[in-house]
Backbone as CSV, one residue per row, in Angstrom:
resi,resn,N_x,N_y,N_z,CA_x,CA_y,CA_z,C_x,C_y,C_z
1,UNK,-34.615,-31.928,-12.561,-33.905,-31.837,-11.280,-32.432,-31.465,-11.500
2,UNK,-31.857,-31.932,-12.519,-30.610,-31.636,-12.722,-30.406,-31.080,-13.280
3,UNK,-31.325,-29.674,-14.394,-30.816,-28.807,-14.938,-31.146,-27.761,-13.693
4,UNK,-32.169,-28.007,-12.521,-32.268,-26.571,-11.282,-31.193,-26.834,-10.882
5,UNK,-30.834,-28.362,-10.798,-28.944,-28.013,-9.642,-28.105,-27.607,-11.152
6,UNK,-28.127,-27.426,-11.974,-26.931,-26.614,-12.821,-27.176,-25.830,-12.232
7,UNK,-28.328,-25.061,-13.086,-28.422,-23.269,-12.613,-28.053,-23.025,-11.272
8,UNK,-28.417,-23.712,-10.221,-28.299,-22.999,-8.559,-26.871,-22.999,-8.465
9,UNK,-26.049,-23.943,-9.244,-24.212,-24.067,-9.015,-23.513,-22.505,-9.941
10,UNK,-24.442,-22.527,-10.943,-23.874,-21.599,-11.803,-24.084,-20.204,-11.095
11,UNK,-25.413,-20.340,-10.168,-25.571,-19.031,-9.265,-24.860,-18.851,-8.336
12,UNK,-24.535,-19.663,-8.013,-23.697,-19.603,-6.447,-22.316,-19.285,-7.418
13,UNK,-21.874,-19.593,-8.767,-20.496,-19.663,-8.739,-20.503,-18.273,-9.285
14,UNK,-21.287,-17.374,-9.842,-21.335,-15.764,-10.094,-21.606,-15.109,-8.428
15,UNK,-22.060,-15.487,-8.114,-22.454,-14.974,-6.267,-20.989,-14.382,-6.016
16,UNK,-19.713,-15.613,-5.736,-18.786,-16.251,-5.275,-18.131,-14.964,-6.098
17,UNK,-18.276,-14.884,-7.455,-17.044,-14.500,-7.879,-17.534,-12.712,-7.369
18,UNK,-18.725,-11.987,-7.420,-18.906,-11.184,-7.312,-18.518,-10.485,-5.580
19,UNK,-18.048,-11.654,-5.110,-17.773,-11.285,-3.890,-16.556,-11.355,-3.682
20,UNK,-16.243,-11.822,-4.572,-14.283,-11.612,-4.660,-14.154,-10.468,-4.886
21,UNK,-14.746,-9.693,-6.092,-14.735,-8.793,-6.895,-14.826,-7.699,-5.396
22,UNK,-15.595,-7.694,-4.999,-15.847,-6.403,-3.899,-14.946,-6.763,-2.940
23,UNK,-14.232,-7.809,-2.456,-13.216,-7.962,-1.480,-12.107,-7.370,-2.084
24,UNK,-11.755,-7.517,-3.081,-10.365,-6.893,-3.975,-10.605,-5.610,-4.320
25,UNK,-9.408,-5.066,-4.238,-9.075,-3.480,-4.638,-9.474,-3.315,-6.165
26,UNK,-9.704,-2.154,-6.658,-9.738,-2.211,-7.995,-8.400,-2.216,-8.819
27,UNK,-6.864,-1.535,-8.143,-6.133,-1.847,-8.250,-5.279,-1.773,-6.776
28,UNK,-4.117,-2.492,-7.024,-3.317,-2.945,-5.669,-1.412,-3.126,-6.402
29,UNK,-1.001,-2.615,-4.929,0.608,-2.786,-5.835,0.680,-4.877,-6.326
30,UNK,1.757,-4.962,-6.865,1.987,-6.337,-7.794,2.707,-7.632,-6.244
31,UNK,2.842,-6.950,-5.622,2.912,-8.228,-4.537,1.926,-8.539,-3.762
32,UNK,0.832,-7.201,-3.531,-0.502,-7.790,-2.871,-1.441,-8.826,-4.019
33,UNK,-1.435,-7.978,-5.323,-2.298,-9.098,-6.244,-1.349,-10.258,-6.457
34,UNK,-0.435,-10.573,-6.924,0.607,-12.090,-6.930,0.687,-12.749,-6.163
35,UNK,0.763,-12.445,-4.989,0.706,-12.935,-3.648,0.034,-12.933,-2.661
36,UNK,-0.281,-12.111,-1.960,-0.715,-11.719,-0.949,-2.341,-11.774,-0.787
37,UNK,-2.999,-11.411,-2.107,-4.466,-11.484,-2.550,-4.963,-13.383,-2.097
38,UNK,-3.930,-14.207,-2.930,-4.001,-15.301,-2.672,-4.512,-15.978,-1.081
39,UNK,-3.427,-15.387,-0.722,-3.663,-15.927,0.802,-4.593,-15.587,1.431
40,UNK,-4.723,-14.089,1.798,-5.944,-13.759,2.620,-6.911,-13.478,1.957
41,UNK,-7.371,-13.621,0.794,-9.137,-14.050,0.521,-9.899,-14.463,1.162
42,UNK,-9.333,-16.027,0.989,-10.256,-17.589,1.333,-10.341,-16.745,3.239
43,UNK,-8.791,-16.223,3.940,-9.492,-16.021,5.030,-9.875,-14.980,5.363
44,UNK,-10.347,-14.269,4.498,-11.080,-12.521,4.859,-12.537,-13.111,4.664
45,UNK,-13.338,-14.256,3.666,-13.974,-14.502,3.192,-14.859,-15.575,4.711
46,UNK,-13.938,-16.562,5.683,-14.550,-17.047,6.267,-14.597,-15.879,7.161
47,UNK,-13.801,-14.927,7.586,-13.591,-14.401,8.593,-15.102,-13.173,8.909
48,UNK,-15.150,-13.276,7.385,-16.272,-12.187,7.078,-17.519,-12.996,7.538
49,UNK,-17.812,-14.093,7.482,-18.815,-15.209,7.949,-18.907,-15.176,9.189
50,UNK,-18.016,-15.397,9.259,-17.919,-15.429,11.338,-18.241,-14.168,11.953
51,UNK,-18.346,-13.287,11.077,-19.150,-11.840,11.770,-17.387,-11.055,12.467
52,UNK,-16.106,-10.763,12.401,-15.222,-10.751,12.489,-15.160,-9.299,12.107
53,UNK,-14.708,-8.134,13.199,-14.986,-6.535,12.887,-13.539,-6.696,12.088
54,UNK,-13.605,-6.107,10.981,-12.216,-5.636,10.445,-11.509,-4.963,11.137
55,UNK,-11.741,-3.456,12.074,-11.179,-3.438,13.068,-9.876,-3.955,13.817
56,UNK,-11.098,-5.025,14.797,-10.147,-6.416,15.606,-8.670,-6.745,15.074
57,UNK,-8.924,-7.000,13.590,-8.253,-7.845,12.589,-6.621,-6.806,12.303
58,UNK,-7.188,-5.395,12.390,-6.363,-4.029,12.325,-5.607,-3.973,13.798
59,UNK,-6.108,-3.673,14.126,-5.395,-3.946,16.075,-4.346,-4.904,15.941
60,UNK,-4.855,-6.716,15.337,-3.741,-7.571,15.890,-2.817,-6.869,14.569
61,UNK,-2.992,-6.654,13.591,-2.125,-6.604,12.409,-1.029,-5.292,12.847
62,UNK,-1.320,-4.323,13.855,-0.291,-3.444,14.505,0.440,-3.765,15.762
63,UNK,-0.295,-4.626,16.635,0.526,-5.025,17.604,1.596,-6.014,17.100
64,UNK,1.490,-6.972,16.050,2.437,-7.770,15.195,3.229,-7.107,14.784
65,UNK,3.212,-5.608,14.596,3.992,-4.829,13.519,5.166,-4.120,15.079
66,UNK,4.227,-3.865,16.189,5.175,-3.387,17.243,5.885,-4.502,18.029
67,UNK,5.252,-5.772,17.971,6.342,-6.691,18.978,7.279,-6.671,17.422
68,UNK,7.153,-7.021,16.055,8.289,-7.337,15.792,9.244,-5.874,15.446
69,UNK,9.067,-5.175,16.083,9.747,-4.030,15.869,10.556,-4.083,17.793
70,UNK,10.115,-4.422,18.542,11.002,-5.151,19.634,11.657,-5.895,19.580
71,UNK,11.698,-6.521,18.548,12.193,-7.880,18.551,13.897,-7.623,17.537
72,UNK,13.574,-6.750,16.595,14.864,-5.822,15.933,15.236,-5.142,16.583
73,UNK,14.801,-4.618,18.003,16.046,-3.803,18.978,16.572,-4.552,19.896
74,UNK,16.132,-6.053,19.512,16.687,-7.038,20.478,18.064,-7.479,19.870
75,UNK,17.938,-7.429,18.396,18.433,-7.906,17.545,17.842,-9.666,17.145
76,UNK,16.826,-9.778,17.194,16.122,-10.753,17.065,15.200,-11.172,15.898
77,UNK,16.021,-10.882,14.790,16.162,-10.270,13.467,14.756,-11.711,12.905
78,UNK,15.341,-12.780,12.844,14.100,-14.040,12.597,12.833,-13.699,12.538
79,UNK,12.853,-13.366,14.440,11.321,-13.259,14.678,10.378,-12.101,14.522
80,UNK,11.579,-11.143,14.510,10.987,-9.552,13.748,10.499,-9.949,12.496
81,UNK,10.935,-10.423,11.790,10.309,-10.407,10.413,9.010,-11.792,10.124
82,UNK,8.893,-12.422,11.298,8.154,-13.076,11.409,6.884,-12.304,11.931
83,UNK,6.687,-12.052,12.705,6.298,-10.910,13.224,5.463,-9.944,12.641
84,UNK,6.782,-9.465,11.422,6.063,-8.498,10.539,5.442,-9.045,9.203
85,UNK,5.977,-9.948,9.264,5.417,-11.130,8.260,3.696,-11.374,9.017
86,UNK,3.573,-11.728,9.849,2.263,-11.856,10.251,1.293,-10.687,9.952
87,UNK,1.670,-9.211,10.620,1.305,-8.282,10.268,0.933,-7.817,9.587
88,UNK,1.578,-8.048,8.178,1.594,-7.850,6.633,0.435,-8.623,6.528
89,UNK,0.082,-9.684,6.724,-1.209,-10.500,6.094,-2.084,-10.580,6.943
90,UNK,-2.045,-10.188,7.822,-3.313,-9.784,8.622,-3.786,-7.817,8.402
91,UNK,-2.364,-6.949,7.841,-3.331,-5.998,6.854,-4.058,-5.795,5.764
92,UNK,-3.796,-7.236,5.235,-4.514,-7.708,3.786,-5.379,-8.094,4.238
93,UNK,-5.636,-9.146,5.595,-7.201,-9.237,5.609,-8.450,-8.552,6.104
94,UNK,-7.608,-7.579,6.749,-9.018,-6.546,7.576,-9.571,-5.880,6.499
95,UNK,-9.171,-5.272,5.685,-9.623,-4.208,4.316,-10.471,-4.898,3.776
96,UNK,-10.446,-6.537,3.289,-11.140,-7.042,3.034,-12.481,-7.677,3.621
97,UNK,-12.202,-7.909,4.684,-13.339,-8.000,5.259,-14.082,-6.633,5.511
98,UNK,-13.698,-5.611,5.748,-14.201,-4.410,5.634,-15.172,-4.315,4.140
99,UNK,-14.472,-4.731,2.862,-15.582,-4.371,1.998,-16.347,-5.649,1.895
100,UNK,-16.266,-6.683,1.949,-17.346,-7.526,2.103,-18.649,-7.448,3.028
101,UNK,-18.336,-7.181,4.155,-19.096,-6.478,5.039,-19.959,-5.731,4.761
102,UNK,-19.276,-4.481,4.376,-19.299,-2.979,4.028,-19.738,-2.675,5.429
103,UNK,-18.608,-2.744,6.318,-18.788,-2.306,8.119,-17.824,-1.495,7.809
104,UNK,-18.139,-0.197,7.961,-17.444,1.199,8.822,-15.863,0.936,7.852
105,UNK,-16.351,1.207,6.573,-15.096,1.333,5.981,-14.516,2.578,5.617
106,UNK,-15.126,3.782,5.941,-14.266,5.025,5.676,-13.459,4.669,7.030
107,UNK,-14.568,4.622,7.842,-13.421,4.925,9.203,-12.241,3.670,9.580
108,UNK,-12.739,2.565,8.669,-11.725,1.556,8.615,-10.398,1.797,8.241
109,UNK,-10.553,2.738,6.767,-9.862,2.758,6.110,-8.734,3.907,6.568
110,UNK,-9.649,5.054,7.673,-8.668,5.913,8.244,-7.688,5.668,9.255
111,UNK,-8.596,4.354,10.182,-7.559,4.025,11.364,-6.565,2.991,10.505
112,UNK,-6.918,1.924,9.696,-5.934,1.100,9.405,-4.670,1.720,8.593
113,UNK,-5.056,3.484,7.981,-3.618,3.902,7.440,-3.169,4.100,8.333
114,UNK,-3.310,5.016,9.619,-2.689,5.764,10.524,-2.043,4.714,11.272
115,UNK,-2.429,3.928,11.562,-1.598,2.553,12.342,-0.544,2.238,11.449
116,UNK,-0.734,1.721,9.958,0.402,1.335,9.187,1.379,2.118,9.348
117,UNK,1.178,3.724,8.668,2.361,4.668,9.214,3.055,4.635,10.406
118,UNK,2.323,4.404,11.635,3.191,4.626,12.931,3.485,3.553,13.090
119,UNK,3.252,1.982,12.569,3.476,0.594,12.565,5.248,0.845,11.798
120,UNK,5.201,1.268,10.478,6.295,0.953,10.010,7.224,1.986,10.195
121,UNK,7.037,3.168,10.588,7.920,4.143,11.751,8.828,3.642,12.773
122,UNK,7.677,2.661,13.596,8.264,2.494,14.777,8.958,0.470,14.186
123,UNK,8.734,0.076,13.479,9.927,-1.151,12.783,10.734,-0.725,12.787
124,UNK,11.260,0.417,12.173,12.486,1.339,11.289,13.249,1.486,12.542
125,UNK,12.425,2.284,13.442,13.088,2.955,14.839,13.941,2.106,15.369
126,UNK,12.961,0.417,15.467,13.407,-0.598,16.545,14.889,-1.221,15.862
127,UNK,14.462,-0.906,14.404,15.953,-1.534,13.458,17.235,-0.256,13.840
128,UNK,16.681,0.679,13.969,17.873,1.629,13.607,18.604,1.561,15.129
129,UNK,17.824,1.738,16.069,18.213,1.788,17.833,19.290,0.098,17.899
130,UNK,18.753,-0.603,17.070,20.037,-2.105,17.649,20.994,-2.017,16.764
131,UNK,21.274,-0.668,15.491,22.506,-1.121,14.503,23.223,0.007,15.033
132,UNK,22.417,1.165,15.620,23.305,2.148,16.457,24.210,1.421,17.825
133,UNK,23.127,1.116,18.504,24.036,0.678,20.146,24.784,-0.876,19.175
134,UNK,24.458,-1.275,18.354,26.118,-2.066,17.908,26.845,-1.577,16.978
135,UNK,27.221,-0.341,16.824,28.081,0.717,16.097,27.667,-0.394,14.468
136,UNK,26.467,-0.256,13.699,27.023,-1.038,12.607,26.272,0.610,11.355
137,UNK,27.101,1.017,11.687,26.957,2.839,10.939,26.451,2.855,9.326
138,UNK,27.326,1.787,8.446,26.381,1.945,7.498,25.257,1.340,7.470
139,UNK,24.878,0.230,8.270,23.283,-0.215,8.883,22.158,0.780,8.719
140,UNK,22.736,1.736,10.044,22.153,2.825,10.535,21.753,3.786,9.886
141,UNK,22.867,4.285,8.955,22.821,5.417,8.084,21.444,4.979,6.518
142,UNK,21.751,3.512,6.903,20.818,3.397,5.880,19.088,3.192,5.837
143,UNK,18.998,2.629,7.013,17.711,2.441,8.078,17.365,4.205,8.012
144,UNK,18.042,4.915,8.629,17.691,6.464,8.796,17.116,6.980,7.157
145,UNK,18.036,6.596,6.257,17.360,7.110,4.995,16.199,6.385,4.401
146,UNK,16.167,5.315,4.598,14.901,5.153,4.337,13.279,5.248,4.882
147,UNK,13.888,5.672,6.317,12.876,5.875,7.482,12.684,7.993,6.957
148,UNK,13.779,8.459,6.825,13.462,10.152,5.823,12.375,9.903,5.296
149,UNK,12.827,8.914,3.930,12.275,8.880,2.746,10.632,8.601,2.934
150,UNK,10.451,7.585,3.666,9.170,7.081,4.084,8.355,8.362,4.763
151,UNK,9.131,9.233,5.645,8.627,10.131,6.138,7.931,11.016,5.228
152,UNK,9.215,11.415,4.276,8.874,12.411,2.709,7.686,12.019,1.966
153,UNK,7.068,10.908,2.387,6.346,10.235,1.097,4.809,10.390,1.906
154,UNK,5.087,9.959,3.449,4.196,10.742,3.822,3.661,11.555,4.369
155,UNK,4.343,12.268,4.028,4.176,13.781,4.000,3.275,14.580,2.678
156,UNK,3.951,13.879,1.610,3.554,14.179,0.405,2.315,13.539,-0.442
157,UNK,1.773,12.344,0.467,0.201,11.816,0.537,-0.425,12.656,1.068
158,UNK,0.062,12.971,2.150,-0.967,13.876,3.001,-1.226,15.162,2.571
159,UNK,-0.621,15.663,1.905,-0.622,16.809,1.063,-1.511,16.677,-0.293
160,UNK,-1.538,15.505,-0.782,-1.851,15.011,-2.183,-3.622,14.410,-1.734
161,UNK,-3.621,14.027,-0.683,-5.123,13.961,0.123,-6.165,15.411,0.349
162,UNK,-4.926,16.487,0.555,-5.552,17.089,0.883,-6.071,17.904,0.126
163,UNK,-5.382,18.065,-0.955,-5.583,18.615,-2.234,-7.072,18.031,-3.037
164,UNK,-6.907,16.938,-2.981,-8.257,16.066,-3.149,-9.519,16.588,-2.985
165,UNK,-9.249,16.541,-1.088,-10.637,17.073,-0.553,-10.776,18.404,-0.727
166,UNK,-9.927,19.191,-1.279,-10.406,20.797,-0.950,-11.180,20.806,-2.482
167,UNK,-10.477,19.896,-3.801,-11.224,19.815,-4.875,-12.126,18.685,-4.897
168,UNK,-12.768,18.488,-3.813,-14.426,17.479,-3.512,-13.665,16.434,-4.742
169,UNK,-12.471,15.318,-4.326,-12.203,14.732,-5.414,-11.709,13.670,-4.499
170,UNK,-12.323,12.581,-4.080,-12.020,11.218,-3.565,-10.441,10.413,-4.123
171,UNK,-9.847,9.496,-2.950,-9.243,8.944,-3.404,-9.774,7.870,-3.643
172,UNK,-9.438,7.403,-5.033,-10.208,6.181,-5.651,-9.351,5.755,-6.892
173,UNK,-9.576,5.172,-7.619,-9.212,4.455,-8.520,-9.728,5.456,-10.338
174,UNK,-8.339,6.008,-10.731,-8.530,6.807,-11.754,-8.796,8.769,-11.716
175,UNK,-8.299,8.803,-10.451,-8.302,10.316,-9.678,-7.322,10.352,-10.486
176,UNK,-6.156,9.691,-10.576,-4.572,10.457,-10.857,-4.945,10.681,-12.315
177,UNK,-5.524,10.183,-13.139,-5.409,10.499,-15.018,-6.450,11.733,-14.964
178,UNK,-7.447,11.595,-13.702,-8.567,12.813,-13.789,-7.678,14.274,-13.774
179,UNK,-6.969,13.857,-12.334,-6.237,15.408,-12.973,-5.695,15.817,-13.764
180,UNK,-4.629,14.743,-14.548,-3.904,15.079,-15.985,-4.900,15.929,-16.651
181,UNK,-5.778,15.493,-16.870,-7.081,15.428,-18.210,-7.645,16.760,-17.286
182,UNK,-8.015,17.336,-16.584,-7.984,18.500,-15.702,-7.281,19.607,-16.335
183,UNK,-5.938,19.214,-16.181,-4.786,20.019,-16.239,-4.491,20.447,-17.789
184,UNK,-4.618,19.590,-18.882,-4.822,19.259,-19.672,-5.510,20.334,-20.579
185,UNK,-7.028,20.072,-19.837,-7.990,20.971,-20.061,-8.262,22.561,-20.227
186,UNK,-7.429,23.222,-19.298,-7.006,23.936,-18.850,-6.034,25.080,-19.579
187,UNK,-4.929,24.586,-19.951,-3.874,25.663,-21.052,-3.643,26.376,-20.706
188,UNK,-3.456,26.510,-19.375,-2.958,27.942,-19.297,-1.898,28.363,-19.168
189,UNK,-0.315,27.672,-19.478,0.827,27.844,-19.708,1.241,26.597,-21.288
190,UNK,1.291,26.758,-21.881,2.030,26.783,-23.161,3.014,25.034,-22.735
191,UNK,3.931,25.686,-22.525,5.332,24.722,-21.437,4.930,23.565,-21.066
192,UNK,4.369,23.995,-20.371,3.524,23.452,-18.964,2.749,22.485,-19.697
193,UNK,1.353,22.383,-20.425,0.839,21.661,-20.999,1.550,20.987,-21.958
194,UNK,2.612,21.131,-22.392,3.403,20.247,-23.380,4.543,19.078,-22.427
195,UNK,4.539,19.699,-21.211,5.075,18.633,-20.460,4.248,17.417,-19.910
196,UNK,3.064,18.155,-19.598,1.879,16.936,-18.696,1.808,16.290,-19.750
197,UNK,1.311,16.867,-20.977,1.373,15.930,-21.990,1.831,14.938,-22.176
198,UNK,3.283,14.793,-21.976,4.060,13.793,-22.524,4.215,13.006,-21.105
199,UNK,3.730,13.515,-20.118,3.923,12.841,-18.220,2.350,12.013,-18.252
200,UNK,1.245,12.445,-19.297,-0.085,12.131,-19.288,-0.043,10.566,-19.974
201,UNK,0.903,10.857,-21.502,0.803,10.105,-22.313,1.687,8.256,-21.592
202,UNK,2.874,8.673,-20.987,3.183,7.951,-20.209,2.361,6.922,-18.932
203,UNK,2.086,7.892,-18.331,1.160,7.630,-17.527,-0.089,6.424,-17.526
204,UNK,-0.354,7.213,-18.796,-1.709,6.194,-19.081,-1.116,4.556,-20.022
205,UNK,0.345,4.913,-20.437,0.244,3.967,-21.310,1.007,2.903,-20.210
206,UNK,1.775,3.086,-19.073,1.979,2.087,-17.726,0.892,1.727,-17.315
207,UNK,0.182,2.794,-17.232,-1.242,2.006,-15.880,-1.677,0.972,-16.773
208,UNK,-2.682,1.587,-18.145,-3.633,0.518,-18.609,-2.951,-1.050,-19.329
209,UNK,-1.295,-0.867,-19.292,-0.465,-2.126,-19.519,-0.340,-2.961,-18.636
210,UNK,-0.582,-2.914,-17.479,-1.132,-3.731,-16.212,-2.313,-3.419,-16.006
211,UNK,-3.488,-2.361,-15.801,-5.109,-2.784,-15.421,-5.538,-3.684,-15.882
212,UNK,-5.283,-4.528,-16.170,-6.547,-5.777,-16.531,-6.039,-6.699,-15.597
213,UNK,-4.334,-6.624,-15.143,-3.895,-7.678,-13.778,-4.328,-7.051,-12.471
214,UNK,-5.096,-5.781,-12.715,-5.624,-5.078,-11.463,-4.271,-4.449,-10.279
215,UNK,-2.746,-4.553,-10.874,-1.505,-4.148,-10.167,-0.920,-2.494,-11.063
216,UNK,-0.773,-2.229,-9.718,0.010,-1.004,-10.159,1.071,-1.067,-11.344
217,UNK,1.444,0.232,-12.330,2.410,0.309,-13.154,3.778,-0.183,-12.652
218,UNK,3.903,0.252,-11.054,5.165,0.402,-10.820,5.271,-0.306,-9.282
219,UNK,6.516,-0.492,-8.647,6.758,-1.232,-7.260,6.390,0.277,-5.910
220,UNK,5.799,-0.191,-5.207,5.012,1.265,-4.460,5.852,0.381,-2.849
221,UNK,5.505,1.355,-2.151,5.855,1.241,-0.710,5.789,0.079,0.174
222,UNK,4.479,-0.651,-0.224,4.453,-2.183,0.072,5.269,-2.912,-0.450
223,UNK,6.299,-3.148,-1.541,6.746,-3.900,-1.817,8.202,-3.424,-0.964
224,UNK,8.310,-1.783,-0.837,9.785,-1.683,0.602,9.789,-2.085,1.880
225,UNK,8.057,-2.311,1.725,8.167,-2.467,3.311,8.117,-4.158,3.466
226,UNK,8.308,-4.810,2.693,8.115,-6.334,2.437,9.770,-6.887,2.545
227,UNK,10.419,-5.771,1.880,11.853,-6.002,1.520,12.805,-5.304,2.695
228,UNK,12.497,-4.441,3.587,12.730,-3.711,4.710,12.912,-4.193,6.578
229,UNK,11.196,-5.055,5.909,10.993,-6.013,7.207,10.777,-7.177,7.442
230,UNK,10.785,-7.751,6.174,10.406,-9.556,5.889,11.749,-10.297,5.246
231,UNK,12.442,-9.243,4.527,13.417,-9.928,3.702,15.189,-9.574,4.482
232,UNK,15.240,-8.181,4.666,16.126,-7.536,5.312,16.894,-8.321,6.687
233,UNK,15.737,-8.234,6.898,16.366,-8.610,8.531,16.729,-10.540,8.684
234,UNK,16.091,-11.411,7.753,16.594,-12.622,7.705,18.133,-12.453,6.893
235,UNK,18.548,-11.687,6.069,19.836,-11.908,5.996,20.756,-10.934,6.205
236,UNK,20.167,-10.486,8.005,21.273,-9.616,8.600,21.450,-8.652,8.196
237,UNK,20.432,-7.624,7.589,20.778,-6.610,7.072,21.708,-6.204,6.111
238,UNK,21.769,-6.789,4.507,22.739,-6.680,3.704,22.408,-5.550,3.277
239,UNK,23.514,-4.902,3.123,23.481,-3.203,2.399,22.686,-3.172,0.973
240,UNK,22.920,-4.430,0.282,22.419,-4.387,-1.215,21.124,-4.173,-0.857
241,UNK,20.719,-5.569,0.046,18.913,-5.203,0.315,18.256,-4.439,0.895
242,UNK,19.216,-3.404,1.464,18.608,-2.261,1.941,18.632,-0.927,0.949
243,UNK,19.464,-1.201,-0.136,19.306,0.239,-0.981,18.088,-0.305,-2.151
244,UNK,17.819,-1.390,-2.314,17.064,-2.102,-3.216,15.255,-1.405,-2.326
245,UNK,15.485,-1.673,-0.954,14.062,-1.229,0.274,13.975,0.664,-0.053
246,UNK,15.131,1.093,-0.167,15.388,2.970,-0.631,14.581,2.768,-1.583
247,UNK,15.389,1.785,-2.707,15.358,2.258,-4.595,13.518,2.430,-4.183
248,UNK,12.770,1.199,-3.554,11.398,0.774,-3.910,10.458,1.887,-3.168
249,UNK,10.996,2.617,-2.690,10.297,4.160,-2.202,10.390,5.115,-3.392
250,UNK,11.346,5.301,-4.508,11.456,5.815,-5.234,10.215,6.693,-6.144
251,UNK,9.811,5.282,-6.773,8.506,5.369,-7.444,7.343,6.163,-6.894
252,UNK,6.748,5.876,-5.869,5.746,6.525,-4.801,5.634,7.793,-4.502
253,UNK,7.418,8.315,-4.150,7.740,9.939,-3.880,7.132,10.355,-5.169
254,UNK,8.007,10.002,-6.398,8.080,10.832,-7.614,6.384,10.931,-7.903
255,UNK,5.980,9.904,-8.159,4.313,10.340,-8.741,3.820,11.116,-7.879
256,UNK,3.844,10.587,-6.651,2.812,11.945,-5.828,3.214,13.294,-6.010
257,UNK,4.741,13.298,-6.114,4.862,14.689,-5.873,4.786,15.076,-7.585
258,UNK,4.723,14.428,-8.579,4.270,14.889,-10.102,3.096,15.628,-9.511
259,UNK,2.078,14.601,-9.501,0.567,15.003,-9.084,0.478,16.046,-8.275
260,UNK,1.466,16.010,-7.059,0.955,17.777,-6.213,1.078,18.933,-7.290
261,UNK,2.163,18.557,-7.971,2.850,20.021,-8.819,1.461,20.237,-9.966
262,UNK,1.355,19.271,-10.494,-0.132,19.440,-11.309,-1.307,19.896,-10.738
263,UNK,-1.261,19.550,-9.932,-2.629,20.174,-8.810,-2.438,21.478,-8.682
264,UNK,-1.102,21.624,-8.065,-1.077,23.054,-7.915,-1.201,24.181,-8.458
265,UNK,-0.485,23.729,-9.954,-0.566,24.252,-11.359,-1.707,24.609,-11.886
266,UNK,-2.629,23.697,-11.950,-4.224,23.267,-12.411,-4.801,24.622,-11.535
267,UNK,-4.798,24.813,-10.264,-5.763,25.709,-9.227,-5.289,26.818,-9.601
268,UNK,-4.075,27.152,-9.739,-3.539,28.756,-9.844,-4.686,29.832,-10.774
């Protein structure tokens, strides 16, 4: 009797973990796995029980993202980031319940970007409209550049998507070293292959120095938009923490747009 209840505990506790495993990204930037993974598991996991459309979960996680983006043209700086603080972890849990499920996750996965983009557009907007009408100019000037930058970046996904699909090549986990090794392959400039080279060799030796923590090499857009709209606005918009929300766009531009230029290179 008590070696069937081992085994049935030991089954349920591989069950358990295998369902973590499919709720989690294969990789994710370093504040969703450190943090953020933590929290909304346990509730993507009941939520997924309760029969709960990921969807639903996407809806409240943008209307959170637009009242607290009212709430920064109020100048109501607290509850904006409360707000977007909510938002933020209620976009960690719809994705997940989406793959636990496995309910309508391409199309999950298309509406919940397109909301994020016009979600953290219109934050930026609501920040930049209350530092303008209170003349606070380097505020403004700095809100505007990082609201560019964000623009630039996606712009340059969408480009880097599209490139994808015209080469029947999914976004997934290990596309970006496929094209190196593509490009690589290839030789057909001298130069050129002696640069990817050394952009390849890099590359691979960041990623696989974090894949086994399942976090990106580097700080990606979630961690600006954490520092932009959760951190920023509780201490009044300090200039430091807003070029620190710039610096953390940095990373994101540069690789994608490595990768377009390789793509482009690669097809010629």
């Amino acid at each position: 009797m008590d070696m069937r209840k081992g085994w049935r505990i030991k089954l349920m506790t591989r069950t358990d973990k295998k369902k973590q495993q499919t709720a989690l990204k294969q990789q994710d930037a370093p504040i969703e796995v450190l943090i953020v993974d933590q929290i909304t598991l346990p509730i993507a996991q009941v939520s997924a029980r309760l029969r709960i459309h990921p969807l639903v979960v996407t809806a409240f996680a943008f209307i959170a993202r637009i009242a607290a983006a009212y709430l920064f043209m109020l100048n109501m700086t607290m509850g904006g980031a409360i707000f977007a603080c909510i938002g933020f972890l209620l976009d960690g849990i719809d994705g997940k319940i989406a793959r636990i499920r496995h309910v309508d996750e391409e199309l999950h996965g298309t509406v919940d970007f397109l909301l994020d983009q016009v979600a953290f557009a219109v934050m930026a907007i609501g920040a930049l409209i209350w530092s303008v009408s209170k003349n606070q100019d380097y505020i403004a000037s700095l809100l505007a550049t990082w609201l560019g930058a964000y623009l630039i970046l996606m712009a340059f996904t969408s480009t880097w998507n599209r490139l994808l699909a015209q080469n029947h090549m999914g976004y997934k986990k290990g596309v970006g070293e496929q094209v190196f090794t593509d490009a690589l392959q290839s030789d057909k400039n001298k130069m050129i292959s002696i640069i990817i080279k050394y952009l390849y060799k890099y590359f691979i030796y960041m990623r696989r120095g974090v894949a086994r923590f399942r976090m990106t090499p580097l700080p990606t857009s979630i961690e600006s938009e954490v520092v932009m709209f959760m951190i920023a606005p509780i201490f009044h918009y300090q200039i430091v923490i807003l070029f620190l929300g710039i610096l953390l766009l940095i990373p994101d531009i540069l690789i994608t747009l490595i990768l377009i230029l390789i793509k482009v290179l690669h097809n010629r």
